[in-house]
N, C-alpha and C positions, 0 to 999 in steps of 0.2 A: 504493500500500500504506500501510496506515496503521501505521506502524513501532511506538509506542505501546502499540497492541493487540494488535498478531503477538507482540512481545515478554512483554510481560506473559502472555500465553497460555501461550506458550511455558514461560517460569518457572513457573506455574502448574503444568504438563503434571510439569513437571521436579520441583519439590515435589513434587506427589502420589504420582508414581513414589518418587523419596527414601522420604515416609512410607510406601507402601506395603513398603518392604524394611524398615522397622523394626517391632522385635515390638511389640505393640498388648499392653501390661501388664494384668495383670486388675484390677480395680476395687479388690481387697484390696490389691494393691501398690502402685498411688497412694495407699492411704492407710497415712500412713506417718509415723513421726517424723523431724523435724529438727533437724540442732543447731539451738540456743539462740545468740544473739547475745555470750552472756558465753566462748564455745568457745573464743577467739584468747591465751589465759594471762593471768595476773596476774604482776608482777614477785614476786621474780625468777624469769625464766624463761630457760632453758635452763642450759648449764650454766658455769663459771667459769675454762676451762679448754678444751682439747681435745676432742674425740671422734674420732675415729679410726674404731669399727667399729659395726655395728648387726646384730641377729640376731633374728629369733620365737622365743619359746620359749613352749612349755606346760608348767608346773610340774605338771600330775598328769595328763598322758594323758590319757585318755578321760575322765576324771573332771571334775567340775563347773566348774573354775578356769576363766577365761580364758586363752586365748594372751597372752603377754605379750612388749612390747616391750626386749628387754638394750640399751645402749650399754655400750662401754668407750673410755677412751682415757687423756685427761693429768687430771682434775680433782679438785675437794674437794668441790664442789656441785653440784646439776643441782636444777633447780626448787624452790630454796631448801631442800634436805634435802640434809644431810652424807652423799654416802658417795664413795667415795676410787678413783677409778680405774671402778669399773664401777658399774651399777645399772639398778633393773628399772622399767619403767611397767606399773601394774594399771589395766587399762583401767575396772572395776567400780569404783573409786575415784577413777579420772582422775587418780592422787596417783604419783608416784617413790617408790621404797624403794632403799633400800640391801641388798646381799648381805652381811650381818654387817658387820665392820669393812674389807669391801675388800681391796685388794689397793695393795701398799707401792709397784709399780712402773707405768710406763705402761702401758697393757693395748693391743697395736699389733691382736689379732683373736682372732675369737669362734666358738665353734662346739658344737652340742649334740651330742652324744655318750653314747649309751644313757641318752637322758633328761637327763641334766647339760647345765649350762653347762661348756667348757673356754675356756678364758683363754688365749692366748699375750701372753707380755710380752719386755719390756727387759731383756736377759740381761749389758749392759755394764756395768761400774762402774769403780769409781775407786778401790776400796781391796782388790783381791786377797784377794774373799772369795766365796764363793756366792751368787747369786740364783736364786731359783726361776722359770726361763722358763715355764714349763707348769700349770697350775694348775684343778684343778675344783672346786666345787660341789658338796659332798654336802646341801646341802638346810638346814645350821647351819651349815657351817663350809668353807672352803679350805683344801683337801688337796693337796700339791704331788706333781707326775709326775715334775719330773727340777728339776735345776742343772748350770746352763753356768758354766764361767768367761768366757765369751765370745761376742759375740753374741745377735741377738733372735733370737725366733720370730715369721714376718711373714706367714704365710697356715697354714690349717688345715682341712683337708674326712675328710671319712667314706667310707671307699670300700672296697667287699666288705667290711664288717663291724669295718674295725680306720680308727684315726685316723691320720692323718699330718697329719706338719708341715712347715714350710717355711721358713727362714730366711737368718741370717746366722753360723751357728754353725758352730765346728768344735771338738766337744769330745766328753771321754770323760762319759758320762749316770752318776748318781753312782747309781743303779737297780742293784741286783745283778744282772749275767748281761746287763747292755745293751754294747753296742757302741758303739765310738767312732764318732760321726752328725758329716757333712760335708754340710749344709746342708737332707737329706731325711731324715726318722728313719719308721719305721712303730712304734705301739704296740700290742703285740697282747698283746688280755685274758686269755685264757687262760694266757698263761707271765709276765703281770704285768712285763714287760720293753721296750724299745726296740729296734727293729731299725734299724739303717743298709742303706737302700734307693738310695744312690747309684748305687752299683757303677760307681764314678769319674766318674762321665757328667760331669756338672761342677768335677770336681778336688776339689781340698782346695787352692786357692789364696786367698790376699786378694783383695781387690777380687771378693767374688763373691757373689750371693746370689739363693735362689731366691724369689720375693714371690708367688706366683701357682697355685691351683691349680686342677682341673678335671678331670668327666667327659665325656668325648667319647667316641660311639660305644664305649663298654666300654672303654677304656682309658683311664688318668689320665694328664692331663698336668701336666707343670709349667714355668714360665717366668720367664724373671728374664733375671741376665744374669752373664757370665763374665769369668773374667781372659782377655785374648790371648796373654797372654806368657807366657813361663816365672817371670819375674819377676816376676808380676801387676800390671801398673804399668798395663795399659789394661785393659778389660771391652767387651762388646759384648752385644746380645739376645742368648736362648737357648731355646729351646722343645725340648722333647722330652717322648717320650712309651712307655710301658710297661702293663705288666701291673702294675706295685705293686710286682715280688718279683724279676723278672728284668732282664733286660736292657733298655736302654733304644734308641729310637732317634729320633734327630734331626729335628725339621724344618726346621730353620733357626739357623744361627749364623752369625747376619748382624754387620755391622760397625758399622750404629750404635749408639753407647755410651747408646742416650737409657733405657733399660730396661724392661723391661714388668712391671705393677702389677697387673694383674687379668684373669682368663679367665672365660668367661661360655658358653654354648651357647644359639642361637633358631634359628628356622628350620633345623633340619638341620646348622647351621655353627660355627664354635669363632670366638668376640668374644676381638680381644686387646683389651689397652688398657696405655696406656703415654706414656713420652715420649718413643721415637723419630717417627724421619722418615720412615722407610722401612725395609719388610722386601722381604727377594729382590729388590731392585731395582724394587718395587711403591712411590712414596711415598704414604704413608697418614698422617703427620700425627696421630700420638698413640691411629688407631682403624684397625684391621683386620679383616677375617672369612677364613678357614680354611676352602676347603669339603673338607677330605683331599685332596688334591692341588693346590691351588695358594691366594696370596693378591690380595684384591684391599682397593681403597679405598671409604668411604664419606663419596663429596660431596668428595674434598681432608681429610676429616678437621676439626681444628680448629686454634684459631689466638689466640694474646693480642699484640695491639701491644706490650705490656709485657715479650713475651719468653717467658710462661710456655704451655708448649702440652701439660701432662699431662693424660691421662683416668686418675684414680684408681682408678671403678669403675665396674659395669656391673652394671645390674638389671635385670631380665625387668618391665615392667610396663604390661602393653596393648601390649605393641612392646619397643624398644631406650631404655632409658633411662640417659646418661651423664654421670659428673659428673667435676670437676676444676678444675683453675684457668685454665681457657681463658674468654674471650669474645664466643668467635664458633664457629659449625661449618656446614661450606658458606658460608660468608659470610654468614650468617644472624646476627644479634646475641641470644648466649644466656645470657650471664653465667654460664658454670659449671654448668648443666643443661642439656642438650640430649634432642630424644626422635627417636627413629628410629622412625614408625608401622607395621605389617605391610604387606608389599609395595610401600613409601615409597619416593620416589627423592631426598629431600630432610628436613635437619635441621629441627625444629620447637624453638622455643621453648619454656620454662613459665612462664608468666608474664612478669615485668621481672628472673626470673632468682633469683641470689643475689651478694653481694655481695664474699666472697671463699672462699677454697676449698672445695668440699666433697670431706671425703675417703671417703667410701662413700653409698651408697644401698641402699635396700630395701624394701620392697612391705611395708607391714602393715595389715590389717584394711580391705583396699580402699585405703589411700591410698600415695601416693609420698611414704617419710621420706628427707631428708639431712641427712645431720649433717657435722662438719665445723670449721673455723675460722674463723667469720664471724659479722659482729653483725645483719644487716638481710637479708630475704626480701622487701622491700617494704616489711614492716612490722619492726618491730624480734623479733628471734631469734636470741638469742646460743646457737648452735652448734647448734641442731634446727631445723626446721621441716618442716610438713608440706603438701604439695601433694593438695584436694580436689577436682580436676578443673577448678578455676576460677581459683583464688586459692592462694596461697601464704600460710600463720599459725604463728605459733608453736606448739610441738606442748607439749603437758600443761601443763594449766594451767586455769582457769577459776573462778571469781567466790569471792571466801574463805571466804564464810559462805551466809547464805540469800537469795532472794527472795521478799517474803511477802505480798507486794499488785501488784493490776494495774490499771494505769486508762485509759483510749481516751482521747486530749490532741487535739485541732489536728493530725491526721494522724499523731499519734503511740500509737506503747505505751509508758505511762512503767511501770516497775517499783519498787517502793521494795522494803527491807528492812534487809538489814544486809551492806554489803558497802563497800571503801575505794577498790577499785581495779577494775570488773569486766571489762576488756577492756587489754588489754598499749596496744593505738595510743588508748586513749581518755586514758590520765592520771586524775587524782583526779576522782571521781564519786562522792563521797561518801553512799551509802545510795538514793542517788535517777539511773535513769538513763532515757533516751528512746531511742526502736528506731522505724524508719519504713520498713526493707524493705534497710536498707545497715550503717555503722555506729552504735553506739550514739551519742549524743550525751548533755551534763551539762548539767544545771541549775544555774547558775552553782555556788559550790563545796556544792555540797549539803547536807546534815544532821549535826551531830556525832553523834548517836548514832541509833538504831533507828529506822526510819519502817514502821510497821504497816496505817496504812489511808491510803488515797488513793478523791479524788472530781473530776470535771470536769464543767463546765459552759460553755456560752459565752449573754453577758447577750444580751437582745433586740435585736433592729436591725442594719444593717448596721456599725455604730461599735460595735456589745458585742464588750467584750474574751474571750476566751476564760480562762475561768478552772481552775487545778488547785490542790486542797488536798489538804494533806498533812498527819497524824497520827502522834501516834508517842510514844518517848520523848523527843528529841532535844529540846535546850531553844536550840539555835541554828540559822538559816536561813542560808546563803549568809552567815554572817559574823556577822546583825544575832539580838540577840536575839529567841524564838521560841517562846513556853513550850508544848510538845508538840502546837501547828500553827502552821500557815502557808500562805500562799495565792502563788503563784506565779503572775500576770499579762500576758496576751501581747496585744499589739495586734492587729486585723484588718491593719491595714495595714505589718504589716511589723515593723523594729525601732525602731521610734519610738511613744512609750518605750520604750526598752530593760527589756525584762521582768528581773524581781529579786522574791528573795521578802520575805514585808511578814508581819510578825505579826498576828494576828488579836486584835486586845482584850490583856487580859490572859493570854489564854491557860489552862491551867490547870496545876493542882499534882501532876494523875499522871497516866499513860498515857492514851493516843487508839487507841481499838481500830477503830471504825468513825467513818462520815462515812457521810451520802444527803443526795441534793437532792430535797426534795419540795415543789412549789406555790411556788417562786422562795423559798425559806426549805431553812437550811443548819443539820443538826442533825450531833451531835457524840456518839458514845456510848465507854465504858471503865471504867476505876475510879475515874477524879479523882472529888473532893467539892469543888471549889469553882474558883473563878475569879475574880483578884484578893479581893476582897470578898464577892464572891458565893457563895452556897454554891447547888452544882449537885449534886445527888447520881446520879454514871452518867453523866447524858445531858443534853443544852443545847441551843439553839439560838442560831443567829448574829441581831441585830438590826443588822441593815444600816443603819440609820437614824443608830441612837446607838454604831456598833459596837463589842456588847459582845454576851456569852454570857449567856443567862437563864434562868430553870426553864421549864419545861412548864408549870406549873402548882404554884399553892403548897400542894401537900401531897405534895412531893418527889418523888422519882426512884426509886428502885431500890437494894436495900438488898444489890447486890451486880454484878459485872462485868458489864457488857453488851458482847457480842462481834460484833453484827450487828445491822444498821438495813435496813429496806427498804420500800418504797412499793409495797402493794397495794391496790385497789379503791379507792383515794383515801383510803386510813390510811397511819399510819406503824405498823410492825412494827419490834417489840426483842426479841433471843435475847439469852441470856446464862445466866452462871450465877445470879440471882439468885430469889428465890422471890416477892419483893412489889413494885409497885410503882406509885407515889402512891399508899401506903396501904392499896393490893388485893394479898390472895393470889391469886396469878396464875402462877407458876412460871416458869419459864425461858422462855416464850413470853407477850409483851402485846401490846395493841392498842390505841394513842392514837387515842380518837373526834373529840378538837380540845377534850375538856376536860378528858378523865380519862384514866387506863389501866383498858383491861378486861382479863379471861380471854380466850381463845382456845379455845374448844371445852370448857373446863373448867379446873383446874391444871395446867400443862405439867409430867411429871416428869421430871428431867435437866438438860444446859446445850446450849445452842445455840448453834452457831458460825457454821453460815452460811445465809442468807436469799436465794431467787432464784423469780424468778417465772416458768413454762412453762405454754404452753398455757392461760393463764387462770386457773391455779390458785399455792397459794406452795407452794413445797417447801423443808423444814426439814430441815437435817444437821445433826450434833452426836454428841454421847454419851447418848444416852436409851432407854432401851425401849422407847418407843415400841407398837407396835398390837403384837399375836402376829405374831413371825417377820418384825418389820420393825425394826428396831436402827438407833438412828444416822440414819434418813431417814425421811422421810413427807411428803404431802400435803395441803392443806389448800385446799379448795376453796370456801373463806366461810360453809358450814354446819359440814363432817365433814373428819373423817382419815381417811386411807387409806394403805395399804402402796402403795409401787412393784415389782408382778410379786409373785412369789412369797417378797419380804422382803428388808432391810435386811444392813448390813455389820454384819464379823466384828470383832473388834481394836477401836481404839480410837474408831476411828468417822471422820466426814464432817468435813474441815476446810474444804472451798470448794464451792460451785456453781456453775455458770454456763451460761447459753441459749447455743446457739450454732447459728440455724435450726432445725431440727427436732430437735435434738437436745438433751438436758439431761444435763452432765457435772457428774458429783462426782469429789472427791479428796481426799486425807487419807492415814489410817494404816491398812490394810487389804489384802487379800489373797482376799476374795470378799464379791460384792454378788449380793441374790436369787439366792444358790446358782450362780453363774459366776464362775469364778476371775478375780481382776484384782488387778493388783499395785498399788495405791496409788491406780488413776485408771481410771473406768469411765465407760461412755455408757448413758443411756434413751432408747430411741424412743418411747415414748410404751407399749409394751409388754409391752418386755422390756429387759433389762443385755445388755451386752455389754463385755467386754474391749477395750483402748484397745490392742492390738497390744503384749502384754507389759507396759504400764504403767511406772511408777518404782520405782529399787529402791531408796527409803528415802521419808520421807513428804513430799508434798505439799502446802504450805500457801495458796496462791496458781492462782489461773484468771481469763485473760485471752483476748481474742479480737481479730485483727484479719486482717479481708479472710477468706478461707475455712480458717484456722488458729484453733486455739486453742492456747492458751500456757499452757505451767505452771509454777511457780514451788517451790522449797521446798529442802529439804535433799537431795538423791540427786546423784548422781555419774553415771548412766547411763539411759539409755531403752531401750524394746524388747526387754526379756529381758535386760539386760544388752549388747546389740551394739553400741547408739550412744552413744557417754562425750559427754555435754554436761553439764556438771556446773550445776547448781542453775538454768536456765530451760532449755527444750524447748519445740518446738515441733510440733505434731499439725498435718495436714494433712488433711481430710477429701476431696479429691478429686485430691492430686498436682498438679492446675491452678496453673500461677506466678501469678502477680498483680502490677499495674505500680507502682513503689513511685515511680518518677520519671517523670512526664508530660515531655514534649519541652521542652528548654530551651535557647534562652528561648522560652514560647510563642508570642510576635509578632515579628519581623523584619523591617525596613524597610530595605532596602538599594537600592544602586544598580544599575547592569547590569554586569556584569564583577566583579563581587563574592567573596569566598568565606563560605561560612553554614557554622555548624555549629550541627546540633540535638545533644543528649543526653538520653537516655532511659536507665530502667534497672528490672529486675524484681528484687523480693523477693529476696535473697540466699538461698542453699541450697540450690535446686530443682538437681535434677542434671540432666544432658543438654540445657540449653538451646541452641534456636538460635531466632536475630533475621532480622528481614525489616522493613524500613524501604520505606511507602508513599509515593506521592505522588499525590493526590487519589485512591489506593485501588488505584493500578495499583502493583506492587512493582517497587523498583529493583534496578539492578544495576550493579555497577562499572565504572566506564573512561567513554569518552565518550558522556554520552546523546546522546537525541535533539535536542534544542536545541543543542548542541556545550558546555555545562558540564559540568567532570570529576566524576564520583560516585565515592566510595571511603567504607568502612565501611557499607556497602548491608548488608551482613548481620553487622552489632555493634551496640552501645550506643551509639555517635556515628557519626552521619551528616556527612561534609564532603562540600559540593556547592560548587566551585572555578567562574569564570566564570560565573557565572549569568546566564540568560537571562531575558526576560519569561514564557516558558512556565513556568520554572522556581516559578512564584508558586503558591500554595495552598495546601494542607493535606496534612499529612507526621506519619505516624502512625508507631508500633513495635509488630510484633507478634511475639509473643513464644512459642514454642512446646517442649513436651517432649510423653513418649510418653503422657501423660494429658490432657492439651487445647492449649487457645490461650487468648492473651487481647489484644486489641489498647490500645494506651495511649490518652491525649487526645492532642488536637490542638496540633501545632506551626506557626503560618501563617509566612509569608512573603510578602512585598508589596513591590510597589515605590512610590515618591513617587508624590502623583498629576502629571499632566502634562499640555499643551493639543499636544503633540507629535503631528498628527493622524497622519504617518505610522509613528510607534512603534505606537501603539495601534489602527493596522489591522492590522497583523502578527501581534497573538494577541487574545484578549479576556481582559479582565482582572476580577477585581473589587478594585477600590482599596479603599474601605475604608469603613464603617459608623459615623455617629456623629449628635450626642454620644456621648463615650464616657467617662467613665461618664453615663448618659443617666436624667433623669427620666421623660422622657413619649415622646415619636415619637421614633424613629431612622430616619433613611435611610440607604439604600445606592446607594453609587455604582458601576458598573461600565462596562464597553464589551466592544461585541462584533465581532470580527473578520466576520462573517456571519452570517448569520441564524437564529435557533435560536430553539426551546420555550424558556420559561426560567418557573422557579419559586425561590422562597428556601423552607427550613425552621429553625424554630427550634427548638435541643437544651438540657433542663436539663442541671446537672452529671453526674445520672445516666444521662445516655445517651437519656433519654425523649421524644419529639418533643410540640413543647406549640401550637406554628404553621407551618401551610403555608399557602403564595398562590402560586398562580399565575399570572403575566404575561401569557401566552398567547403567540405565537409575532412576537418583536421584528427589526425589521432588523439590520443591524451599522449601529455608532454608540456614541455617550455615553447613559446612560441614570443614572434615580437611579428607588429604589423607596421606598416608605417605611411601615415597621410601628408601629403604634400601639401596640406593647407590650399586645396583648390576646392569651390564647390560642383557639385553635376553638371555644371556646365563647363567646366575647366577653368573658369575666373577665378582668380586670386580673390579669397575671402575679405573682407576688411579689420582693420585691427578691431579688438575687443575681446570680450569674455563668449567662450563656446561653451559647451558640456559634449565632453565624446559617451556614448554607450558604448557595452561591448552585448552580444546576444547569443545565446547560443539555443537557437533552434526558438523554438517561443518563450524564452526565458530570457530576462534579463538576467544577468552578469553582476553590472554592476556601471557604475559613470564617474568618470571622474570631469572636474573642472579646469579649462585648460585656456591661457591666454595669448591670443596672437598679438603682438607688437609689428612697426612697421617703421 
């Protein structure tokens, strides 16, 4: 049997079955917004202080508002805005608000009630006077329910129509017509009063309080725990259960004092949670279920070396999800989250956890929130964070001001604009930051002020540096003066030189709106008028030679702002606001022939912002009138103008455009393009507009593209209608498909036999419902002992460890990467052993050792051996995947063997420099690949 291939079958069989039980999303669904990479907060973030409780609320019903996230607990701030004890998160804003001036006392739990926020707080003091435990929400102002002299209020739910509370009080309610309340009170609206709903069940003693409430099967229950004595000097759990109004009856008045925190309802069953050990002689270890008539445990419960084993809370979210100050549940290592999945026999992890307590959880807008007393989720998040099915981030937060340029780098998306800080784990990133598919990365400490346009290029040959320039107002770079650009320089070969940014010439004396590279010459257009010495009026170009900025031509520039540069039909194109230039009326649209500026189709009336070229033709946004019924866009095909579809946008007009395959997206300030509603950011097929899936809800200054996303940039707090808060960059996905942002690393490996290897690989951050599949030579693996006897583990994650490795073990080991909208597999990661004269090792398997020169100007040979006799062919792959040479050997014995390519493709042309990948095959098998570089 060839174990190998049963196997991998097998998996195969097993996958497909898998996909075929998940729903197959429709095309509109994959296409879709994603956060933005700036989503994870800016300091300060969380709050200063405590949190304690978290609740949804919707401030107008059914009406337009979003759901909106309440905290309460101990603080003065939460996301750098003052409010005192509680406050709200507006998801359309991404920003915290304060509920008026707060509330004077800790706020221990939260609850909506006929639309209101109600507040339970801290009802103790220290000077023999009133505090208002009870408190709501009329919409301006806090309105108080009751004052205790004593005791908190510690849990509060809504049940057949009236509020109850729950605590540690025993006092007369200062309410006209309410009754003296011993730790359960009911407030019923209609007679504007407090009821006491004890009806002694848990005494009126010290040491007692109820923390916990709950509907189960039509009755409330409530949980806490009791005095034992008459002298309340001990307590123990307490559970019991009623109608609300009458009489209560017991489940359990068990003996351990540990007490129970929180009840919860899933599956049919009542969740305690708490820090006892055991209930009815069941030990459960901080978590229990209830199914009405008996308890049992789940997994042993949980567990801290430290001592501490409370589960505080319990949230419904996809499963059982709980939090507290434990670090383990089933002996699983969870740090204080744990999840308990639908019909699960075992605790799950979230992530590396949290770092110290959390004291509630709760479900909003799709994601798991906790909040709590703790600084770090992974990443730093002082007392929030949020878990997005993958990762754990600081929750509200995201980039201070704008993003207002986007530029494709050396595998990167750089964004400039105006921003200090725009990701919480990034630190200063001064106006300028890089996105590659993980986190953001800085440009050494970036820009004092504004950066507006950005351009990239990389010089000829395999030694050109890869180069990005940046524009703007900002008059320093990375430290060294910078007069509004700068050119930021990266080696081919790594970090030698260490790239830094370098001023260009003199720079000049006001704003850098645009930057194009056209014909190896780098122009500069804005409002400046001059540069050092030089008078430049608008627009300049770079002389590489004598590096300095010079006119176009000596009969000036443009006798007003120029906002966009672009290269069509082998001209240079300028928008702007200005009306002449080199001395020709020309209007807001010209045409550098290489010695003058001309007209464009006649005087452009208007200002033009942005220039992009689709389908062969340019297409011009801005603020202009443009044809009849085309406002703000148009085309321009090297003769004529033309409307796109049935006309132009409404409002202020087109502030970007950009190609992105078939597709040609505008964006700016607007709210319908050719008569189809779009909030800020629309698509042309070539046809017709179409709506970007709800668009942005404020304007768009910035469009960028990488891999099968386009990116957008600008002022808005939210995407999609308002549903996805990623404040100021978003990301559109045109086909939901992930994309591999980390090729296997390291890609080559040379190890010995008995070794351990780890590859790492990794897809585009955001995409939801990923799952990993890790190949070898194309067959997929699977955990525990393969078939050569080396251990495999993380067969289906981001890192591959393969422990003992064998000579079989050698080849090529990919990541494929899959959600419900496609696949995509990564490049190649080889692995090889030394070569060897060891004849008996190298009958045992066949090998391909290895391919060189490497890096190789002219022939390359390959070396291999074959355990037996096989077909055997090599092919060779550019970066993209494209097959450029095949030969085949014809059918070889086993032995030593070497082959050798001339570096020509099938057609006999000489290949061009850069990176290949050679295979070797023997018969329908891959071998193995190694990676191989031509120079030139």
């Amino acid at each position: 049997m060839n174990w190998r291939k049963t196997a991998a079958a097998t998996l195969a069989l097993a996958l497909a079955a898998a996909a075929a039980l998940l729903p197959l999303p429709a095309a509109a669904q994959c296409e879709a917004w994603i956060r933005g990479p700036m989503d994870d907060g800016t300091l300060p973030n969380g709050s200063d202080g405590y949190i304690y409780d978290s609740i949804n609320w919707d401030p107008d019903g059914a009406g337009p508002l979003q759901e909106r996230l309440v905290v309460a607990g101990n603080f003065n701030a939460i996301g750098g805005v003052a409010a005192n004890n509680v406050a709200q998160y507006d998801p359309s804003t991404a920003q915290w608000l304060p509920f008026g001036n707060g509330i004077a006392r800790t706020v221990y739990c939260l609850v909506v009630f006929n639309g209101q926020v109600v507040a339970g707080c801290d009802g103790d003091n220290n000077e023999g006077t009133f505090d208002e435990t009870v408190q709501r929400w009329t919409g301006s102002a806090w309105e108080y329910l009751s004052a205790t002299n004593t005791g908190n209020v510690r849990d509060m739910i809504v049940y057949n129509g009236s509020l109850y509370i729950a605590g540690t009080f025993i006092t007369q309610f200062v309410i006209p017509g309410s009754d003296p309340a011993h730790y359960l009170a009911r407030w019923v609206p209609g007679s504007v009063k407090w009821e006491d709903v004890n009806q002694a069940d848990f005494g009126s003693q010290t040491n007692t309080a109820v923390r916990a409430l709950a509907e189960y099967n039509g009755d409330l229950y409530a949980a806490g725990w009791k005095a034992s004595t008459g002298s309340g000097t001990g307590s123990a759990i307490h559970i019991t259960h009623g109608n609300g109004a009458g009489l209560w009856t017991t489940i359990t008045d068990g003996t351990d004092p540990g007490g129970i925190y929180d009840l919860d309802v899933f599956g049919g069953e009542l969740l305690i949670a708490g820090g006892f050990l055991e209930i009815n002689g069941v030990t459960c270890n901080g978590f229990a279920g209830w199914n009405g008539s008996s308890f049992h445990a789940f997994q042993g419960g949980v567990s801290n070396p430290s001592g501490g084993h409370t589960v505080w809370s319990i949230v419904i979210h996809e499963g059982i999800c709980i939090g507290g100050d434990f670090t383990s549940a089933g002996g699983t290592t969870v740090n204080r989250v744990a999840f308990w999945p639908p019909g699960g026999s075992a605790w799950q992890a979230r992530g590396t956890g949290i770092d110290d307590t959390v004291y509630d959880l709760t479900s909003y807008r799709g994601e798991l929130i906790a909040v709590g007393s703790f600084a770090n989720a992974g990443v730093p998040a002082n007392d929030i964070a949020h878990w997005n099915g993958t990762s754990w981030a600081a929750f509200g937060g995201g980039t201070a001001n704008y993003v207002l340029a986007y530029a494709s780098y050396n595998g990167r998306l750089v964004a400039g604009g105006s921003f200090a800080q725009p990701t919480q784990s990034l630190g200063a990133a001064n106006n300028i930051a890089g996105w590659s598919g993980g986190s953001l990365s800085a440009f050494g400490t970036g820009m004092n002020n504004v950066v507006y346009a950005l351009e990239s290029f990389k010089y000829p040959g395999i030694n050109g540096s890869y180069e990005l320039i940046a524009g703007g107002i900002f008059t320093t770079a990375g430290g060294v003066g910078a007069l509004r650009i700068a050119r930021w320089r990266e080696s081919p070969f790594g970090g030698f030189p260490p790239p830094a940014w370098e001023p260009m010439g003199a720079g000049f004396n006001f704003n850098v709106y645009a930057i194009e590279r056209m014909g190896g010459v780098t122009y500069a257009g804005g409002n400046f008028t001059s540069s050092g010495a030089t008078a430049v009026s608008r627009i300049a170009r770079w002389n590489e030679t004598t590096d300095v900025w010079e006119n176009l031509t000596g009969l000036g520039g443009m006798n007003g702002t120029v906002y966009a540069l672009k290269e069509f039909n082998g001209s240079l194109y300028a928008g702007g606001s200005f009306t002449t230039a080199g001395g020709s009326s020309t209007g807001g649209l010209a045409r550098w022939t290489g010695t003058s500026w001309v007209q464009v189709g006649g005087f452009f009336q208007g200002t033009v912002y942005a220039l992009e070229v689709f389908n062969g033709s340019l297409i011009i946004g801005g603020q202009f009138p443009g044809l009849a019924g085309g406002a703000n866009i148009a085309l321009w095909d090297g003769a004529n103008y033309h409307n796109l579809g049935s006309g132009g946008t409404n409002s202020v007009g087109v502030r970007a455009l950009k190609t992105n395959g078939l597709r040609l997206y505008a964006a700016g300030a607007f709210t319908a393009v050719g008569g189809v509603s779009a909030n800020n950011v629309a698509w042309w097929d070539g046809a017709a507009w179409h709506d970007a899936n709800g668009g942005a809800n404020n304007v768009v200054w910035a469009l960028g593209t990488m891999y099968n996303e386009v990116h957008v940039g600008g002022e808005f707090s939210s995407v999609q209608g308002g549903t996805t808060a990623t404040p100021r960059w978003a990301r559109y996905t045109e086909t939901g498909v992930p994309w591999i942002s980390l090729n296997p690393t390291p890609f080559s490996q040379t190890v010995s036999p008995g070794a351990t290897v780890v590859f790492s690989a990794a897809a585009g951050g955001g995409f939801p419902g990923l799952a990993y599949q890790w190949t070898h030579n194309e067959v997929p693996l699977v955990n525990g002992t393969g078939p050569y006897g080396s251990t495999i583990s993380g067969a289906q994650t981001q890192v591959l460890t393969i422990a003992d490795v064998a000579f079989a073990d050698q080849g090529a080991y990919r990541l494929v990467v899959t959600n419900g909208c496609g696949s995509v597999t990564s490049g190649v990661g080889t692995l090889s052993f030394p070569a060897t004269s060891d004849v008996e090792s190298q009958a045992r398997v066949s090998i391909f050792h290895s391919i060189g020169p490497n890096p190789s100007g002219g022939e390359s040979t390959l070396s291999f051996s074959l355990a037996d006799a096989a077909e055997v062919r090599y092919s060779v792959f550019d970066l993209r995947g494209r097959r450029v040479r095949q030969v085949d050997l014809g059918r070889l014995p086993a032995g030593r063997f070497e082959a050798r390519w001339d570096t020509r493709d099938d057609s006999g042309r000489q290949v061009a420099a850069g990176v290949y990948f050679v295979s070797l095959d023997l018969g329908d098998r891959r071998l193995g690949a190694r990676r191989l570089t031509i120079v030139r």
